[in-house]
C-alpha positions in Angstrom: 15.2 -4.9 32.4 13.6 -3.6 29.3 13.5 0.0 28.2 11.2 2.5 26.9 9.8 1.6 24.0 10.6 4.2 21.5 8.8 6.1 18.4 9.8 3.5 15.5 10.3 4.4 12.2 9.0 2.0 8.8 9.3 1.8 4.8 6.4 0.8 2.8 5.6 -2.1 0.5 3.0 -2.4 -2.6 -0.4 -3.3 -1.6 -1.0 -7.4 0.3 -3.9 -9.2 0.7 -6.1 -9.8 3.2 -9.0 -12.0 3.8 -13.1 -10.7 4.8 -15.5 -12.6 5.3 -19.1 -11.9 5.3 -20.7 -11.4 8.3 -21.5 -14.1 10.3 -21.1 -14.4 14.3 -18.4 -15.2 16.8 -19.3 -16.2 20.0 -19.4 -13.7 23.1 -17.9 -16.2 25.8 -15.1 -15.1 27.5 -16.0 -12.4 30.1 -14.9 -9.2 31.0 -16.2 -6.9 28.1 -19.6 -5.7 27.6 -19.1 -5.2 24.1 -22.4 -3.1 23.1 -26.3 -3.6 22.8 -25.5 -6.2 20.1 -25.5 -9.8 21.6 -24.6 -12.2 18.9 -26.0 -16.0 18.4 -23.5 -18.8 19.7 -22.2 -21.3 17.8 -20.8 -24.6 19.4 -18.2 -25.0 16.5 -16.6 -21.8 17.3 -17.3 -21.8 21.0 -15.4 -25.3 20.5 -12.6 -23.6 19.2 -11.8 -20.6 21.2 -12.0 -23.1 24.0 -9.4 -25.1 22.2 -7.3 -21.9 21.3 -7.6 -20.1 24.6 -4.2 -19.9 26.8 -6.2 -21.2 29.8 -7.6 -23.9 27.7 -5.3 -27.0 29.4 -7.3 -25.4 32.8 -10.6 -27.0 31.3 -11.8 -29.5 33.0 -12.4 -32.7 30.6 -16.6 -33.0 31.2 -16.5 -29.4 30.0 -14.7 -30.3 27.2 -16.9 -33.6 26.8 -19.8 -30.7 27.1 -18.7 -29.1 24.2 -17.7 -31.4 21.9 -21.1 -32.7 22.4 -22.7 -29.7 20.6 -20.6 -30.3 17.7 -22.7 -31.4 14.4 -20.7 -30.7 12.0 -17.2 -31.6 12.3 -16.1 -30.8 8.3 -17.3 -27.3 9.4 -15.3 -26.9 12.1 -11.7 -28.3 10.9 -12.5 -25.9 7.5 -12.5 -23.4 10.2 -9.8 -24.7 12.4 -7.5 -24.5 8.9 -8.6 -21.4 8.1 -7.7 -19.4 11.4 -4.4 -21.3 11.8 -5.2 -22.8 14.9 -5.1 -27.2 13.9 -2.4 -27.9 16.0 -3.9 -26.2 19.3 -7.2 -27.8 18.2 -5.4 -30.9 18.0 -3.7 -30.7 21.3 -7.0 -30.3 23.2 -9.5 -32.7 21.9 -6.8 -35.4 22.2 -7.9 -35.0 25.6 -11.7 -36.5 24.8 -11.0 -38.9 22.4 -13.6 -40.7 23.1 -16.3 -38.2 22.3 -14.9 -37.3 18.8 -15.4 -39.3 15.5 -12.9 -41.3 15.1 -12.1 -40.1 11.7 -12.0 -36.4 13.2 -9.5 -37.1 15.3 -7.2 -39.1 13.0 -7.8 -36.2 10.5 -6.1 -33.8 13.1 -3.5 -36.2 13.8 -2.2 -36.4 10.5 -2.2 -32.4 9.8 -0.7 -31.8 13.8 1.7 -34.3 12.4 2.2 -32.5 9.0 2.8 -29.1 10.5 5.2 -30.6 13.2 7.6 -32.0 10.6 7.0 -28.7 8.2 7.9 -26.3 11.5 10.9 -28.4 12.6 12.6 -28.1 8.5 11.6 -24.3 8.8 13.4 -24.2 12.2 16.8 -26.1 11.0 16.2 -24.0 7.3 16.4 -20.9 9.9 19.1 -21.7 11.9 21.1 -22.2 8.7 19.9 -18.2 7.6 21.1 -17.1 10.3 24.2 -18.8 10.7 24.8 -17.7 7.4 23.6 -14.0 8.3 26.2 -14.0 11.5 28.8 -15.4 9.4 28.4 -11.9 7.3 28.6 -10.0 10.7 25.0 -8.8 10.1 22.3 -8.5 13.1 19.4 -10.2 12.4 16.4 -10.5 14.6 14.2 -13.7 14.0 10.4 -12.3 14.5 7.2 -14.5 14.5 7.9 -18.1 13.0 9.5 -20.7 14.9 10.8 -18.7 17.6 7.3 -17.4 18.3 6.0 -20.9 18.6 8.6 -21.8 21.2 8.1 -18.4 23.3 4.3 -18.6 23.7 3.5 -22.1 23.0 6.3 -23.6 24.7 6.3 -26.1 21.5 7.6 -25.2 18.1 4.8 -28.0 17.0 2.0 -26.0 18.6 2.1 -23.0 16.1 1.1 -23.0 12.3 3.7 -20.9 10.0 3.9 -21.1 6.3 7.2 -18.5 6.0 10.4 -17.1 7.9 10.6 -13.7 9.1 13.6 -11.9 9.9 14.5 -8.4 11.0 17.7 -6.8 9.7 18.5 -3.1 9.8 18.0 -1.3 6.2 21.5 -1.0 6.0 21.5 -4.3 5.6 19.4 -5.1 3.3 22.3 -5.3 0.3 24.7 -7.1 2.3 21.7 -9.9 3.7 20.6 -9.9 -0.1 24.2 -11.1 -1.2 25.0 -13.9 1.9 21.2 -15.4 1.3 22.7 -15.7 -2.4 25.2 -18.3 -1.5 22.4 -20.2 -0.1 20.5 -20.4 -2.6 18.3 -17.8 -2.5 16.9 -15.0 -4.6 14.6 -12.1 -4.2 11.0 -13.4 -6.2 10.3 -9.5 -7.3 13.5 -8.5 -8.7 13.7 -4.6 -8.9 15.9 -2.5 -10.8 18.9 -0.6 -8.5 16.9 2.7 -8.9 13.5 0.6 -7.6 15.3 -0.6 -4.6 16.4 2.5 -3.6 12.9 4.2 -3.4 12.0 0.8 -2.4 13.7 0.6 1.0 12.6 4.0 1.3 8.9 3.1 1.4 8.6 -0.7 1.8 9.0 -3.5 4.6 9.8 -6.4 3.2 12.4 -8.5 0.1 10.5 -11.9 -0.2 13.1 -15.0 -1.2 12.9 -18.1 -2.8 15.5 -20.9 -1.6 16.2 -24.5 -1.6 13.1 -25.1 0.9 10.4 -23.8 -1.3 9.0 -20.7 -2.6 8.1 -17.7 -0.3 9.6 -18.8 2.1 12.0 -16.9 3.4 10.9 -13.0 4.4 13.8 -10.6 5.2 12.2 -7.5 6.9 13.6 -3.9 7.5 10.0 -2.7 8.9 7.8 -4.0 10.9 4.4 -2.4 8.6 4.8 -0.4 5.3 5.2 3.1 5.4 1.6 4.3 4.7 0.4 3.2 7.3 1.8 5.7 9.3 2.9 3.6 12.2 6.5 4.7 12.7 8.1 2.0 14.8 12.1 3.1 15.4 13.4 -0.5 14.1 17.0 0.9 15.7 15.2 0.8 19.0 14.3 -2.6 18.0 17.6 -4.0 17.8 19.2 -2.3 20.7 16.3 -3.8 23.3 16.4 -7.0 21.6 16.7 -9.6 24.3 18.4 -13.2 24.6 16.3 -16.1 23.1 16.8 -19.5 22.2 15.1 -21.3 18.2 15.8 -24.8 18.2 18.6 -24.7 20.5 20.4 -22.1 19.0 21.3 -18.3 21.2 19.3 -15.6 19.2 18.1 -12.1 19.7 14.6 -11.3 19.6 12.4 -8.8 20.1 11.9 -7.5 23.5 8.5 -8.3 25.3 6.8 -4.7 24.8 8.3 -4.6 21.2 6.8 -8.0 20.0 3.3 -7.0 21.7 3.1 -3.7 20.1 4.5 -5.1 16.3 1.8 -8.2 16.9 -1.0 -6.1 17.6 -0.5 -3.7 14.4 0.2 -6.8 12.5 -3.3 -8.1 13.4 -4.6 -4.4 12.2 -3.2 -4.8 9.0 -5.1 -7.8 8.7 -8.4 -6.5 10.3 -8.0 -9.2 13.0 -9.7 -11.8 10.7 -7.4 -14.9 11.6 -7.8 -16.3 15.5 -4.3 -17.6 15.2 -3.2 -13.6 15.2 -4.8 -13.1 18.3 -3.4 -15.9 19.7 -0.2 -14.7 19.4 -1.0 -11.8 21.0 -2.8 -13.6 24.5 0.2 -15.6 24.3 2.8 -13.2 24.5 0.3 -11.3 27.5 0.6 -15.2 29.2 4.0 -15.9 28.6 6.4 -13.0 28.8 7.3 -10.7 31.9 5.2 -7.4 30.3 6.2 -3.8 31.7 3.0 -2.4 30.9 3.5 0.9 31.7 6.1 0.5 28.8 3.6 -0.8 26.7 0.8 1.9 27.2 3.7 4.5 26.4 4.7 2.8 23.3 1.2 3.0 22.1 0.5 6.3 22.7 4.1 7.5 21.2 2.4 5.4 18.1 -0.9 7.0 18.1 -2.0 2.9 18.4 -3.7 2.5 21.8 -6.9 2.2 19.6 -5.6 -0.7 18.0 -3.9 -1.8 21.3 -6.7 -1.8 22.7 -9.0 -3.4 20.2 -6.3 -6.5 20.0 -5.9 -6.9 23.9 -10.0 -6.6 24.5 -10.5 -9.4 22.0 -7.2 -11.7 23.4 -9.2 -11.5 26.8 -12.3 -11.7 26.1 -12.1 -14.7 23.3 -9.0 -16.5 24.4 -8.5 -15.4 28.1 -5.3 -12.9 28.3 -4.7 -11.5 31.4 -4.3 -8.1 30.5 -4.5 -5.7 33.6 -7.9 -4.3 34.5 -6.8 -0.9 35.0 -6.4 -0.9 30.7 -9.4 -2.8 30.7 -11.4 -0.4 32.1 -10.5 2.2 30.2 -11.0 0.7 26.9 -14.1 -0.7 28.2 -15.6 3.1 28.2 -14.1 3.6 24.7 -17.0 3.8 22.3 -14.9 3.0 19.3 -13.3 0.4 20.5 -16.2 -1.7 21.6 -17.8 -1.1 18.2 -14.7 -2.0 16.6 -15.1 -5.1 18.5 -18.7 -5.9 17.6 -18.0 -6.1 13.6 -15.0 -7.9 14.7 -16.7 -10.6 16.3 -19.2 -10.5 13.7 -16.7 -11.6 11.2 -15.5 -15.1 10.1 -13.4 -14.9 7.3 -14.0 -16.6 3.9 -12.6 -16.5 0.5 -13.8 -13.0 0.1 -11.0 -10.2 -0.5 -10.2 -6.6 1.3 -7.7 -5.0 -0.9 -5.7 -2.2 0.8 -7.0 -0.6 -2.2 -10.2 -0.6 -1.2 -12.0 2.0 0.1 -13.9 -0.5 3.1 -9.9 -1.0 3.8 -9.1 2.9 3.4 -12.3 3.4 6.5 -11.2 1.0 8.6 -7.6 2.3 8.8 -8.4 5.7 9.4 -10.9 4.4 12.2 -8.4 2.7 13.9 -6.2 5.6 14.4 -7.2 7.9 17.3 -5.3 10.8 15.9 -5.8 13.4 13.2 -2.6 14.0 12.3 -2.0 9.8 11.9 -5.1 9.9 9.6 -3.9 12.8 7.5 -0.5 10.8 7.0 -2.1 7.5 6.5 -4.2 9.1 4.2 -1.7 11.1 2.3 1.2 8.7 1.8 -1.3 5.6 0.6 -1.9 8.3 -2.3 1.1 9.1 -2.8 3.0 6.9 -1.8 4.1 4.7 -5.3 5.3 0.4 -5.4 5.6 -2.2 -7.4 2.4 -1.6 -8.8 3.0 1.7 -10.6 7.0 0.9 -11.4 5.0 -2.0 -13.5 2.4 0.0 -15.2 5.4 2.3 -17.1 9.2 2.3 -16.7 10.6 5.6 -16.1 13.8 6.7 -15.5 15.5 7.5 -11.8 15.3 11.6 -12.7 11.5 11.0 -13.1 10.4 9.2 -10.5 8.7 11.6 -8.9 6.1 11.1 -11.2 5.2 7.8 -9.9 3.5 9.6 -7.6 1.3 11.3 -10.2 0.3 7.8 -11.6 -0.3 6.4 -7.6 -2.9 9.1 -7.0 -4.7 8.3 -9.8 -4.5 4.6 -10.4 -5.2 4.6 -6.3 -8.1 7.1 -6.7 -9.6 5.5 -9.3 -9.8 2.0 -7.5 -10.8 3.2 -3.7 -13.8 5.9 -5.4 -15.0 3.8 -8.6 -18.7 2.6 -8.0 -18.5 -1.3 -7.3 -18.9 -3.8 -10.2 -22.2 -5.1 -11.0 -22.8 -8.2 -9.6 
């Protein structure tokens, strides 16, 4: 059985990068979830592929299919889209059904990138067997998380998932002792910080990024789940002792246990505003594939202060892409007002080359609104100010004694950026 899912605690990390785009429309097809007065246009490219990304989707009949294909004009648009959400391969997989009502060179197109990501995921699988091998070697307990193992649990195929990196959990402890076995395989930390940096470092980040003999970023060793400011405290000791049996490529592993991996892929997707379908896949995957205590879950999330952002993640996985997630939650999220107006900007967006800083304030707002508590807000809010990375440690060297001060130089360079007026266009 699985057990309670506990009150996690997380470091922090500089500032990443996500993607907004501007507003255009998603479609409104999958059922349950009157999201609003706002009822938004349909588009056959994107109501092609949610059908094509949905975990019922090998349930659809082929004329349906045939039906929908058939409102397809513009098939550049929709691969450009396919690529950008991270969802080619399940694309791929479903229209190979109706061949014959695709463009030849459409479908020969997705052949060759399935292809290409199938060959890419099976040397990122063998590259993290050999991690981890070397990890075990070191008597250190590592927890694989997303990647290769996440294709395999909720796709059933490791070809059936895109992933451009390796994640792996390891207790902060660790971190020294993972940093000096990845070393004899060739790898090296690509941001290099000084021993008084790391230290603060594991205090308030999440993440030590390696280069190796595969290629460049490829290789993400993780002693957090989120960073630190954002005030989502998951207990990664928990983690580790719930972490249940698993199999990557043939090899035994320990992974995350069903509630844990929900809960950690739904703030993930927060982080990122929700603006990549393949995110939300993950999550109606994990909802169709694993043996869910939900009670467990609801717990979790309300330990967190996340049910606002469980509930935003789960409403879109069944409405777009056909989780079955209980009614009973349903329901209530349905009557939450925030929740379905979180959802209607979500499904107004499709993302583009646009960028949302974490230092922005639109980013600072939407943070805040996903968390239903005061006291979560107040510590979001207080530790992204004060809370200083790689970005102040590189605007002046100080020290150990003076570090404190970085915090100084956070609240201003931070303050300055989130309240400046926008540049002229």
């Amino acid at each position: 059985m699985y057990y309670s899912v506990r009150i996690w605690r997380a470091a922090d990390v500089g500032t990443p990068i996500v993607f907004m785009s501007s507003l255009t429309s998603l479609p409104t097809t999958a059922s349950h979830l009157p999201l609003g007065p706002a009822r938004f246009p349909t588009r056959p490219d994107l109501e092609l592929l949610l059908a094509c990304s949905a975990v019922g989707t090998q349930q659809t009949s082929v004329s349906d299919l045939q039906r929908q294909v058939g409102a397809v004009r513009d098939w550049q648009q929709l691969l450009g889209l396919a690529e950008h959400h991270g969802v080619i391969p399940l694309v791929y997989q479903t229209l190979r059904r109706v061949p014959d009502a695709i463009p030849a060179e459409t479908l020969e197109d997705l052949r060759l990138r399935y292809e290409h990501n199938a060959r890419r995921n099976l040397k990122f699988t063998a590259e993290l067997i050999r991690v981890l091998d070397c990890l075990d070697a070191h008597g250190i307990a590592a927890v694989p998380y997303k990647g290769p193992l996440l294709a395999e649990t909720v796709c059933g195929d490791i070809t059936l998932r895109e992933f451009s990196d390796l994640d792996i959990l390891v207790r902060p402890a660790d971190v020294p002792r993972a940093k000096a076995a990845l070393k004899d395989l060739g790898y090296s930390p690509n941001s290099p910080f000084t021993p008084a940096q790391e230290r603060a470092y594991l205090k308030s980040g999440y993440e030590f990024v390696f280069d190796g003999p595969a290629g460049r970023n490829l290789l993400e060793i993780q002693f957090a789940i989120v960073p630190r400011f954002y005030a989502v405290d998951f207990d990664l000791d928990a983690f580790f002792e719930c972490a249940v049996p698993a199999s990557v490529g043939g090899r035994a592993v320990k992974t995350l246990c069903p509630e844990d991996l929900l809960l950690a892929l739904c703030v993930h997707a927060a982080k990122h505003a929700w603006i990549r379908l393949c995110w939300l896949r993950d999550i109606a995957g994990v909802v169709q594939a694993l043996p869910l205590q939900w009670d467990l879950v609801d717990r979790g999330a309300t330990e967190l202060g996340i049910d606002r952002i469980l509930g935003t993640s789960l409403v879109l996985a069944n409405r777009w892409l056909e989780a079955p997630v209980p009614d009973s939650l349903l329901d209530r999220w349905r009557n939450d007002h925030e929740i379905a107006d979180l959802c209607n900007k979500i499904a107004q967006q499709i993302p583009s080359t646009e960028q949302l800083s974490p230092e922005s304030l639109h980013y600072f707002r939407l943070m805040l609104r996903l968390r239903e508590r005061a006291t979560d807000k107040l510590r979001f809010a207080f530790r992204l100010l004060f809370t200083p990375s790689v970005g102040e440690w590189s605007v002046v060297r100080l020290p150990e004694p003076l570090f404190p001060l970085y915090r100084v130089i956070r609240f201003f360079r931070l303050s300055r950026r989130l309240f400046s007026p926008p540049a002229a266009e």
